[in-house]
C-alpha positions in Angstrom: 6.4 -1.7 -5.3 3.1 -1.7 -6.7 2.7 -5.0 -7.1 4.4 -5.6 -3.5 1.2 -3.7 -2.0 -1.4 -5.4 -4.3 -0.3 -8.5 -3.2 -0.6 -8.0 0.7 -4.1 -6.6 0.2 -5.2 -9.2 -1.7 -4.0 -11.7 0.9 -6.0 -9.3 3.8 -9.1 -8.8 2.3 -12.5 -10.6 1.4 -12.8 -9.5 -1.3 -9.4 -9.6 -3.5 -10.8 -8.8 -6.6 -11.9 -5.7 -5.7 -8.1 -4.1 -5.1 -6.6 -1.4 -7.3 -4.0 0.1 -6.6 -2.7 3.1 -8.3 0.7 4.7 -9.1 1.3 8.8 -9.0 4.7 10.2 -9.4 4.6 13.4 -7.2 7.1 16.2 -6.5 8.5 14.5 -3.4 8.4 10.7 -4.7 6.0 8.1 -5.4 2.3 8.2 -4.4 0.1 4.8 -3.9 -3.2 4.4 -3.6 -5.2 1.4 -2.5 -8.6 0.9 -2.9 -10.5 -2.3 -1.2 -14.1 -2.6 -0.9 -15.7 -0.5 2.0 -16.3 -3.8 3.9 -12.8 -4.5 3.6 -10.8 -1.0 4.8 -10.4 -2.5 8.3 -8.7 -5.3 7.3 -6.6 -3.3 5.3 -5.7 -0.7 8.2 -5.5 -3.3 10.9 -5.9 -2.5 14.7 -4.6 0.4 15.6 -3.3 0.6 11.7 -0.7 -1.8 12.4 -1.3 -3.6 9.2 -1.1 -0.2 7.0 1.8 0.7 9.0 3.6 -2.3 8.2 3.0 -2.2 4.5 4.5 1.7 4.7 7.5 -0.2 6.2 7.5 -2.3 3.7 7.5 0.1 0.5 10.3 2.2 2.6 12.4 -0.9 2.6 11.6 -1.9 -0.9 12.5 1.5 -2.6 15.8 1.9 0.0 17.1 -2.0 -1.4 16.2 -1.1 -4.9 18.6 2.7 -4.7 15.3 4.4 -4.7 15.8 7.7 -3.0 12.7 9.3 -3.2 9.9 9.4 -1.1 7.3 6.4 -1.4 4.1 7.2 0.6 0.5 4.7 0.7 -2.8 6.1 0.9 -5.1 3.8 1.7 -8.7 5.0 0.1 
């Protein structure tokens, strides 16, 4: 899933390089972060946060095809 979210952002962006995204196993699920250059956070979010809402639909369908019960959240940094 990580790399699922790394590669959206670095199709988004300006600056691909400058994506990191982190993994954090939390009491309710999974935890990712992405980082992007300041320049490059609207991109990421979208209008109205359609983008970032997308890629949340995204993880949720990812973890649900791959048995994943947990929760998978993105925090967009």
């Amino acid at each position: 899933m990580k790399e699922l979210i790394e590669y959206i952002a670095r199709s988004v962006v300006n600056a691909p390089d400058q994506v990191v995204v982190t993994e954090e196993q939390t009491a309710d699920g999974t935890l990712l972060k992405l980082q992007v250059a300041p320049d490059d956070k609207g991109r990421v979010i979208g209008r109205q946060g359609r983008v970032a809402q997308a890629m949340r639909t995204l993880l949720r369908v990812s973890a649900a095809r791959s048995g994943n019960k947990a929760k998978v959240e993105l925090e967009i940094i």
